[in-house]
C-alpha positions in Angstrom: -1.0 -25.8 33.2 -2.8 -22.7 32.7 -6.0 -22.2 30.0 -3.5 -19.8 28.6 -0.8 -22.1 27.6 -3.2 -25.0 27.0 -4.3 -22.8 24.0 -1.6 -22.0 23.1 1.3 -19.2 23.4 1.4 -15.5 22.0 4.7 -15.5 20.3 6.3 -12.0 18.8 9.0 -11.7 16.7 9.7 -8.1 16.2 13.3 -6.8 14.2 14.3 -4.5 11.5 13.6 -4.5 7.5 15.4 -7.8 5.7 16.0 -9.6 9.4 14.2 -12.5 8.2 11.6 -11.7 10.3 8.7 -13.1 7.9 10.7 -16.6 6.9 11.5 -17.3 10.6 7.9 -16.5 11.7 6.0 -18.8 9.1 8.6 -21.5 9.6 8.0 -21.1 13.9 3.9 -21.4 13.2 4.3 -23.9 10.9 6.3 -25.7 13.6 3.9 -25.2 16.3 1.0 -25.8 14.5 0.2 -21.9 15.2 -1.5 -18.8 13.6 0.5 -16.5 11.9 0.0 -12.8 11.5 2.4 -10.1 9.8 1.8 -6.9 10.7 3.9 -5.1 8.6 1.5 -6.6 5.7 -1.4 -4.7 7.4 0.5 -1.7 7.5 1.6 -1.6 4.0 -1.9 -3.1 2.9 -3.2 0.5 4.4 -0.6 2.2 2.2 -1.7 0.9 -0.9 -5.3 1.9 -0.5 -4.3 5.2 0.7 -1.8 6.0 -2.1 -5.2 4.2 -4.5 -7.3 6.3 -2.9 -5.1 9.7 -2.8 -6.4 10.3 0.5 -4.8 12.2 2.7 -5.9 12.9 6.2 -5.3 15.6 8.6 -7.8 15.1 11.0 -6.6 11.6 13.1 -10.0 10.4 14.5 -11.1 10.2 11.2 -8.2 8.5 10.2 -8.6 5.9 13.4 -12.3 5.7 11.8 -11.3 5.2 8.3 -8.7 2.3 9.1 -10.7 1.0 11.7 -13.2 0.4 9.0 -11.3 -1.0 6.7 -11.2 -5.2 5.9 -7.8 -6.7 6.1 -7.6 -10.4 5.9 -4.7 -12.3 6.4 -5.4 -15.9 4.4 -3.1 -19.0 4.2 -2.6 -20.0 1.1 -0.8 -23.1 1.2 2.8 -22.0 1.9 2.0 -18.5 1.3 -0.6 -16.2 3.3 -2.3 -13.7 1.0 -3.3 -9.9 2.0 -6.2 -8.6 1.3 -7.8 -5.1 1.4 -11.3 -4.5 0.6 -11.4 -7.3 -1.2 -8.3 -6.9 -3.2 -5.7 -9.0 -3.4 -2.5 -7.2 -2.3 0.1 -9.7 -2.0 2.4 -8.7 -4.4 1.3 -4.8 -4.8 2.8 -4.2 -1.2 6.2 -6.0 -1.4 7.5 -2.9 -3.4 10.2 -0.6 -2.0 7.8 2.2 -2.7 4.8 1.2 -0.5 7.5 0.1 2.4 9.0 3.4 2.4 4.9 4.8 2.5 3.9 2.2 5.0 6.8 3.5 7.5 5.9 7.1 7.1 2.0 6.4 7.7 3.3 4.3 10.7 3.8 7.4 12.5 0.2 8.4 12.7 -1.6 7.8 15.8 -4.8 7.2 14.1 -3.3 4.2 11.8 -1.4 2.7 14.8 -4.2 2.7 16.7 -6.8 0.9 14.6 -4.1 -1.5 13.6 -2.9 -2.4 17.1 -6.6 -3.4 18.2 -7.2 -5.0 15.0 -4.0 -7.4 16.2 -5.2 -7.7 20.0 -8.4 -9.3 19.0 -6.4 -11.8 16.5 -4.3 -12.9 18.8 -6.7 -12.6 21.7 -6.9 -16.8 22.2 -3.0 -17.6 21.8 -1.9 -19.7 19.5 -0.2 -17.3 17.4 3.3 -15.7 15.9 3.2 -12.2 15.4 5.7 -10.9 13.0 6.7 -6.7 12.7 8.2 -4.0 14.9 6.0 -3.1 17.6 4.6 -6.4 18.4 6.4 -7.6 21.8 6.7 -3.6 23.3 3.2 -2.4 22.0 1.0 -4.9 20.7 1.4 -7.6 22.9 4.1 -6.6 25.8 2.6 -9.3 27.9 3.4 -12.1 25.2 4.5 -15.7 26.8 7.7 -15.4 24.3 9.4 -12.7 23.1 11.9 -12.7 19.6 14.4 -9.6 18.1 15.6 -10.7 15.0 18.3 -8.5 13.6 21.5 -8.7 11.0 24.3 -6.5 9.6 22.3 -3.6 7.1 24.3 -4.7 4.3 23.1 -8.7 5.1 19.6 -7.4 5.3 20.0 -5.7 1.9 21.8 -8.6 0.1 19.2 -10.8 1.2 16.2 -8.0 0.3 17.9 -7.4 -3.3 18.1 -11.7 -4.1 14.3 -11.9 -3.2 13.6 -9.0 -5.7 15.9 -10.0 -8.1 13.8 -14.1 -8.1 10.8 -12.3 -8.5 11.8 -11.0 -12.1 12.4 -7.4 -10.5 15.5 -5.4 -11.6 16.4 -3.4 -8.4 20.3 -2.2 -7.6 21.6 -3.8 -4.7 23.3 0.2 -4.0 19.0 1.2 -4.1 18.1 -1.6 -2.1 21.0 -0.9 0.8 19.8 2.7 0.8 16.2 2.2 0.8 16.3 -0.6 4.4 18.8 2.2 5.7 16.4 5.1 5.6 13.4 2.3 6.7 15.8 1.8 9.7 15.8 5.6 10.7 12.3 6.0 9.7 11.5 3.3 12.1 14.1 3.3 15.1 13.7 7.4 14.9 9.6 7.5 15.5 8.2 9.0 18.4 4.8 6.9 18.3 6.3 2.9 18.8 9.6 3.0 17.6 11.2 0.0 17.1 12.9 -1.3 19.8 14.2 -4.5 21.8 11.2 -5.4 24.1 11.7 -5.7 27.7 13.1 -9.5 28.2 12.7 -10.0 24.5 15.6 -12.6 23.5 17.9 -11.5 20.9 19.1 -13.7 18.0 21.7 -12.5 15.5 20.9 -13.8 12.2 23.4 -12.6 9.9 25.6 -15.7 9.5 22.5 -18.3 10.4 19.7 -20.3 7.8 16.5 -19.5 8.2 16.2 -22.7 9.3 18.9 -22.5 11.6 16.8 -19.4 13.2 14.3 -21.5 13.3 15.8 -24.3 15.3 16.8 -21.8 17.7 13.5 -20.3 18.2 11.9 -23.8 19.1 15.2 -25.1 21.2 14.6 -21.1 23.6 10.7 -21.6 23.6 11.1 -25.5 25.1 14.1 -24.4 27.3 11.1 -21.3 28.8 8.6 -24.4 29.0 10.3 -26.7 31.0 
């Protein structure tokens, strides 16, 4: 057995807004014992203290400088991993439609990608890890030892977007919600910098009629199916 896999392996898990992509990852690390990183939370985390700071950038090495700089930190907190920028805490701030809808548009810039992607190399550098977003197994980490797309029907991606909204107290139409992970779908699949894509020998599972634990199950069956 390799030093590699004795670490541990580099999973992604890479899909499209209101997959499931964030309960499936947590639930895989927890099961493995593993790191887990969302990178969509780093994206949006940048959106927030952009839109705070009312920045606006034209110039993208400054921009690759001004990310680069910035602190992210990714903290378990029990069940829950908090986000914080600079300090802040951002959990909740970046869970809005709003700052989704910013963090895909400023997901086209070279200079944000950039700084993110090497941020994530060097956390997931010693295995060990699930990476959850959209880039993750074709740009990130193409090389990973496992490779996840998690998808469902648009209108199962909303319906399960507009319950967690509606359990955290916030009064969004399921007709807004439907709309807003539609356009996140075009933003995303349309890009010309990483779009979001099925990764070479990444294995698809279809979760629109499975648990999350169900998803889960799966994940951990196809991982010691690879290992054997």
């Amino acid at each position: 057995m390799s030093d590699r896999r004795r670490k541990g392996l580099t999973i992604t898990i890479d899909g499209p807004s209101g997959a499931g992509k964030s309960t499936a990852a947590k639930g895989l690390a927890r099961r493995l014992g593993y790191a887990y990183i969302d990178t969509g939370a780093m994206y949006r985390a940048v959106a927030i203290e952009i839109k705070r700071r009312g920045l606006k950038f034209e110039d993208e090495e400054a921009l690759f400088g001004w990310v680069s700089d910035l602190k992210i930190t990714l903290r378990q907190d029990g069940e829950e991993v908090r986000i914080e920028c600079e300090g802040r805490d951002v959990t909740l701030d970046i869970r809005s439609p709003e700052v989704g809808l910013l963090a895909s548009e400023i997901s086209k810039r070279r200079g944000v990608r950039e700084a993110l992607v090497r941020m994530q190399r060097r956390m997931g550098e010693e295995g060990g890890v699930v990476f959850e977003g959209r880039d993750t197994g074709t740009v990130v980490f193409p090389q990973a030892d496992v490779k996840f797309y998690l998808d469902a029907r648009p209108e199962e991606r909303a319906r399960r977007r507009h319950e967690e909204w509606l359990r955290k107290g916030v009064e969004v139409p399921y007709r807004e919600t439907l709309r807003e992970v539609l356009e996140r779908d075009q933003n995303d699949m349309s890009r010309s910098l990483s779009p979001l894509r099925k990764a070479e020998k990444a294995i698809l599972i279809e979760s629109t009629r499975q648990t999350a634990e169900e998803v889960v199950q799966e994940m951990v069956r196809l991982i010691e199916e690879k290992e054997r």
